[in-house]
C-alpha positions as CSV (number, residue, x, y, z in Angstrom):
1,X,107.7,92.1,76.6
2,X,110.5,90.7,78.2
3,X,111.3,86.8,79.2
4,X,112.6,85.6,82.2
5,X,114.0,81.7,82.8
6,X,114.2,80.3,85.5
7,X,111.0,82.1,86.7
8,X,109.8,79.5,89.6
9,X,113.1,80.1,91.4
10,X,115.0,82.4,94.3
11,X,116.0,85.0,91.8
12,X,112.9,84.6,89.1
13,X,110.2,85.5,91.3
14,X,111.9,88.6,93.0
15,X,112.8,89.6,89.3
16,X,109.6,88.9,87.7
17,X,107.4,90.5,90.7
18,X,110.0,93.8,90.1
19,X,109.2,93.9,86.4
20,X,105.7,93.6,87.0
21,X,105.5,96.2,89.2
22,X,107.6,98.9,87.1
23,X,104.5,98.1,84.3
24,X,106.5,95.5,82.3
25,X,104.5,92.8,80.6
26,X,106.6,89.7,81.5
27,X,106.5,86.0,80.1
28,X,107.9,83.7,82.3
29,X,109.5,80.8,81.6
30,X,110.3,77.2,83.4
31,X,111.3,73.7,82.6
32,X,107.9,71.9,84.3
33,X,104.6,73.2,84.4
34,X,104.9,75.4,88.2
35,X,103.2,77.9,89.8
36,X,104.6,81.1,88.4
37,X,104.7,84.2,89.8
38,X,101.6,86.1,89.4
39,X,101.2,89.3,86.9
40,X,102.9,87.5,83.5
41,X,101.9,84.5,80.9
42,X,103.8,81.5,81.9
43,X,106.1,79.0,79.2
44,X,106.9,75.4,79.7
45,X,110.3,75.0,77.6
46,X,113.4,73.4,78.1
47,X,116.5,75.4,77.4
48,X,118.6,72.2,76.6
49,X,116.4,72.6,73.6
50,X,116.7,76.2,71.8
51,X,114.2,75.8,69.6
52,X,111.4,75.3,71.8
53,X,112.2,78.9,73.6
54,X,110.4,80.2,70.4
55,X,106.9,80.7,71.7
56,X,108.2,82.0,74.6
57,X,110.4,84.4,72.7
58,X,107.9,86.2,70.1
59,X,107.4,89.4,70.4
60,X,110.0,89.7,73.7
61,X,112.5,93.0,73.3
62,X,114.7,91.3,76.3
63,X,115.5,87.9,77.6
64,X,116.9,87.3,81.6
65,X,119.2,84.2,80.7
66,X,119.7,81.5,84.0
67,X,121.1,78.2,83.3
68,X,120.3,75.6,85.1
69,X,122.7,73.0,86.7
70,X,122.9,70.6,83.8
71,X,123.5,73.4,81.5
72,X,126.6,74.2,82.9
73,X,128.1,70.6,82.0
74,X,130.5,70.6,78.9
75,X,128.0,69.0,76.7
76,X,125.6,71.5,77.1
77,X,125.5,74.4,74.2
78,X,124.0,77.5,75.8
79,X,125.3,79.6,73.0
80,X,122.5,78.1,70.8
81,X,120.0,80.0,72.9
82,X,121.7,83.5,72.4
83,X,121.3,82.8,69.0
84,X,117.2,82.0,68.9
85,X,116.6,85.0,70.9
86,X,118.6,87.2,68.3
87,X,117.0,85.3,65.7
88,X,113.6,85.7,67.5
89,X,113.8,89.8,67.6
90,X,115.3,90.2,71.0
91,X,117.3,93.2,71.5
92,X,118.6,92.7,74.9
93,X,119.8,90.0,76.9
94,X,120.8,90.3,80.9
95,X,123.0,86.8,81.7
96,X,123.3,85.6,85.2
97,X,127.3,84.7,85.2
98,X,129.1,84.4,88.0
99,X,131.4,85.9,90.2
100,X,134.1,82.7,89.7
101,X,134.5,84.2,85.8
102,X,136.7,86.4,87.2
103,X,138.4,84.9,90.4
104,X,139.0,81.5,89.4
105,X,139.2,82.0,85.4
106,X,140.8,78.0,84.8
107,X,137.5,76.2,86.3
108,X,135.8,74.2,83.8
109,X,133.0,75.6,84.6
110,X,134.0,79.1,84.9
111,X,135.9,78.4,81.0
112,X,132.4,77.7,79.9
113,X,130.6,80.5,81.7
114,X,133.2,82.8,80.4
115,X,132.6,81.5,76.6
116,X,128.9,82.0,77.2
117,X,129.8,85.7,78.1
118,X,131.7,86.6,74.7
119,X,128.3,85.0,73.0
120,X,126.8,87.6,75.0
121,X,129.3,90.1,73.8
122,X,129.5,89.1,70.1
123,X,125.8,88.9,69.2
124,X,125.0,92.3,68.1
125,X,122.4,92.4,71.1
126,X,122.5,95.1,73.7
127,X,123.4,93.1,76.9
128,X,124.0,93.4,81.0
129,X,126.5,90.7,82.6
130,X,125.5,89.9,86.2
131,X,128.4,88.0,88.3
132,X,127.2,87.3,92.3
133,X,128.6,85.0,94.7
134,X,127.5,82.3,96.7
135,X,124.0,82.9,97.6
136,X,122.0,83.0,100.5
137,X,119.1,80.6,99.4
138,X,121.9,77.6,99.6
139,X,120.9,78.1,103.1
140,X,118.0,76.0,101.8
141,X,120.2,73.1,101.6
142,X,119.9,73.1,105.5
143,X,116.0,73.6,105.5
144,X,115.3,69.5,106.3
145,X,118.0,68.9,108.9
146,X,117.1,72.1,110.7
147,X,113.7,71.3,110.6
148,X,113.9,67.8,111.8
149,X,116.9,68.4,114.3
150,X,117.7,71.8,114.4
151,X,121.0,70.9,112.5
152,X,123.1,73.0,110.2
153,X,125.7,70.4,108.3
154,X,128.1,72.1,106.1
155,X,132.0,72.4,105.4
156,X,134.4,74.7,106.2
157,X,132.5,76.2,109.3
158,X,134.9,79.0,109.9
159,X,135.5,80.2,106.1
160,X,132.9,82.6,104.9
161,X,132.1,84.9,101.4
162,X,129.9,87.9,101.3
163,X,126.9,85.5,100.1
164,X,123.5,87.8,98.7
165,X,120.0,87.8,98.6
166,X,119.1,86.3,95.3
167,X,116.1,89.4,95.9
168,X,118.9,91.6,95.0
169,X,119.7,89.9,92.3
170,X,116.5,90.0,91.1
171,X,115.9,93.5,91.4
172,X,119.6,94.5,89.9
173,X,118.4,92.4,86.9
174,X,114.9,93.9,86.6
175,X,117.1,97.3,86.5
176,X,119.8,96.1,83.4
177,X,116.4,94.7,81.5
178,X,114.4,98.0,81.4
179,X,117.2,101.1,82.4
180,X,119.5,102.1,79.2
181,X,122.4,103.0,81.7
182,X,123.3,99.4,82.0
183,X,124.0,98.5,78.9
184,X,127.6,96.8,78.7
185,X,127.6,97.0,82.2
186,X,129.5,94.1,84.3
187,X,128.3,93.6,87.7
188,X,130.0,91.9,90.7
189,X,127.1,91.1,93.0
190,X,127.7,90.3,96.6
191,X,125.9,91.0,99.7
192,X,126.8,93.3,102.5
193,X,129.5,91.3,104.8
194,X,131.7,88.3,104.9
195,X,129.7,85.2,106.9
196,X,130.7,82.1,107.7
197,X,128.4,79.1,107.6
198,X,128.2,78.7,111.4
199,X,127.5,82.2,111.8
200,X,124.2,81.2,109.0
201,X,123.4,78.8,111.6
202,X,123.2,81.5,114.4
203,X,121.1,83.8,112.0
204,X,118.7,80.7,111.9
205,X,118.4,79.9,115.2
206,X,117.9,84.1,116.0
207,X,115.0,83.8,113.2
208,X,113.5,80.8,114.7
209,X,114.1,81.5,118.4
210,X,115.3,78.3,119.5
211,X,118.9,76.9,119.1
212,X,120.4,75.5,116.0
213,X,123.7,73.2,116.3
214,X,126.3,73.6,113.5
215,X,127.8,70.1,112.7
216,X,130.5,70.3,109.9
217,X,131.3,68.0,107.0
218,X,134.1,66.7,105.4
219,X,134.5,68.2,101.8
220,X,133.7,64.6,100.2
221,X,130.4,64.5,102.1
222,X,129.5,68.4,101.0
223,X,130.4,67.4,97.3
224,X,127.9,63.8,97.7
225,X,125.3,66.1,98.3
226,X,126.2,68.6,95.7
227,X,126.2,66.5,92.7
228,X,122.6,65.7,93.8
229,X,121.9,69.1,92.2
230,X,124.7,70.1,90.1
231,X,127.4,68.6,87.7
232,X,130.6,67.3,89.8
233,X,132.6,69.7,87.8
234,X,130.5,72.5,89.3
235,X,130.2,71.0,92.9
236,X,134.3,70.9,92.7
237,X,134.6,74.6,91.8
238,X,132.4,75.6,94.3
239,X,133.8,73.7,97.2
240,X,137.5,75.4,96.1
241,X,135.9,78.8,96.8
242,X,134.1,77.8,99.8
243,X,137.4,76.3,101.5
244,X,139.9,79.1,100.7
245,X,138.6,82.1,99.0
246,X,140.5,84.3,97.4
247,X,140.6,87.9,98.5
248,X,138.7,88.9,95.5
249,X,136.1,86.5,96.7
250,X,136.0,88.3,100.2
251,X,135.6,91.7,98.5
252,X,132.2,93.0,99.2
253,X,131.2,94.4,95.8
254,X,129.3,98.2,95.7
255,X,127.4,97.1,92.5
256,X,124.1,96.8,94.1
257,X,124.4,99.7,96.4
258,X,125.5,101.6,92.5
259,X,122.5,100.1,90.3
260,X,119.4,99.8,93.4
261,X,121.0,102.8,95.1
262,X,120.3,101.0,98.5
263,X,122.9,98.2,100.4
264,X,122.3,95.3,99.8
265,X,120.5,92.6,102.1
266,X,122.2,90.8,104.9
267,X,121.7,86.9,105.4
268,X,119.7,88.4,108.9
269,X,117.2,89.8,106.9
270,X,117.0,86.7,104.1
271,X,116.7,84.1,106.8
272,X,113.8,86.7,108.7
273,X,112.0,86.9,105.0
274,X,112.2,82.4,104.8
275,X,112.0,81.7,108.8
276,X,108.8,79.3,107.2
277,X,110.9,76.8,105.1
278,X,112.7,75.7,108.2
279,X,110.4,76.3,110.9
C-alpha cells in the first residue's frame, strides 16, 4: 500500500489516478474531509501533527511526502514525519523538494527544504528526491480575474521559467514509488520551454477563444496576494526567482523525458486540459 499527501491537489490526483492504474492499492491522505480521487481509501490527518499520520501509515511500504504552505515556515518540524513513517514500517519515501534547493541554496526556505532532504537521506529508508519549478497550476491564481474580466495580473510579465504540468509530476512520482531504478535518484523537474507570464495569458485566451489582457503588478502587490497562501518567507523566495532567474533556473531539465520516457507537457496543453476553471 502506498500513501500519498496532499491527495486532493494538482499533483495528488494525477499521482494517485497513476498508481491506481499500475494496480497499486493507494490510501490517500488530506488535511479536511474532500473528495478524493477515486480507486484508494481516503485519511483525514494533519501533518503539523506526526502522530496522527499513523492510521494512514499502517501497513503502507511507501509514503509521497508534500508539505503544505505552513509547513514550510521555520516553526514547522517536517522531520518528525520521516520518522513516524520509518517507525510505522515504511520502506520508501518519494519527497516533493524543489528546484530552489539547488539554485538558490541561502533561502530560508530552501535551508529548510534542504534539511528535510538529508532526513530523507539519513533515515535508513529507500527514497526518490523530486525538485520542479514553478508550476503551471499557479496559473490558477488568475482563474477569478480571467473569469470575471478576462484579466491576467501578475509580475515580471517579460521574465519566464520552464514552469510543468504538476501531471508530470504526478506521474514521475508514481514511477520513484513503485520502479526500483529510482532509488537515490534526484530529479530536476521542469517542463518543456521557458514562458513568460504574458505569454500564459495568450495560452489562455487561445484555450478560451476570446481575448485575455495581461495587466502586470508591482512585486509588493504579487507578494500581498502570496502570503494569502504561503508563509512571507516563501512568497519572498519565489518572487526572487520569478524576477531574475538564474540560468540554472532557465535550464529545461531531461528528467521527465529520462523517468516517463515521453517530453514533458507544455503550459498549451495544461491550460487545454483546465480551459473549465476559467471559462
Amino acid at each position: 500500500m502506498i500513501v500519498v499527501t496532499g491527495a486532493t491537489g494538482n499533483i495528488g490526483r494525477p499521482l494517485t489516478e497513476a498508481l491506481v492504474r499500475a494496480g497499486q492499492e493507494v490510501t490517500t491522505v488530506s488535511r479536511h474531509a474532500a473528495a478524493a480521487p477515486s480507486g484508494g481509501r481516503h485519511v483525514v490527518a494533519d501533518l503539523a501533527e506526526p502522530a496522527g499520520l499513523a492510521p494512514a501509515l499502517a501497513g503502507a511500504k511507501a509514503l509521497f511526502l508534500l508539505l503544505s504552505g505552513d509547513l514550510h515556515a521555520a516553526v514547522a518540524n517536517p522531520a518528525e514525519i520521516i520518522g513516524q513513517a520509518a517507525a510505522s514500517g515504511v520502506r520508501r519515501v518519494v519527497l516533493l523538494s524543489t528546484l530552489g534547493v539547488a539554485t538558490r541554496p541561502f533561502g530560508a526556505t530552501r535551508i529548510a527544504m534542504r534539511e528535510l532532504e538529508d532526513v530523507v537521506r539519513g533515515s535508513g529508508l529507500d527514497w526518490a528526491i523530486l525538485r520542479p519549478g514553478g508550476f503551471a497550476s499557479n496559473a490558477l491564481w488568475w482563474a477569478e480575474s480571467v473569469r470575471s474580466q478576462r484579466v491576467v495580473a501578475a509580475p515580471f510579465g517579460d521574465t519566464g521559467v520552464p514552469i510543468i504540468d504538476p501531471a508530470d509530476i504526478g506521474e514521475v512520482a508514481a514511477s520513484c514509488l513503485v520502479d526500483d531504478r529510482h532509488l537515490g535518484a534526484v530529479y530536476e523537474l521542469t517542463g518543456p520551454a521557458v514562458i513568460t507570464p504574458r505569454e500564459q495569458a495568450a495560452a489562455l485566451a487561445e484555450a478560451l477563444g476570446s481575448p485575455v489582457r495581461f495587466r502586470e503588478l508591482t512585486r509588493a502587490e504579487a507578494k500581498a496576494g502570496m502570503v494569502q497562501s504561503m508563509p512571507a518567507e516563501l512568497a519572498d523566495d519565489t518572487l526572487d526567482i520569478l524576477s531574475s532567474p538564474s540560468p540554472a533556473e532557465l535550464r529545461v531539465s531531461p528528467d521527465v523525458e529520462q523517468v516517463l520516457g515521453r517530453a514533458p507537457r507544455s503550459f498549451a496543453v495544461w491550460a487545454a486540459r483546465n480551459v473549465a476553471a476559467f471559462r
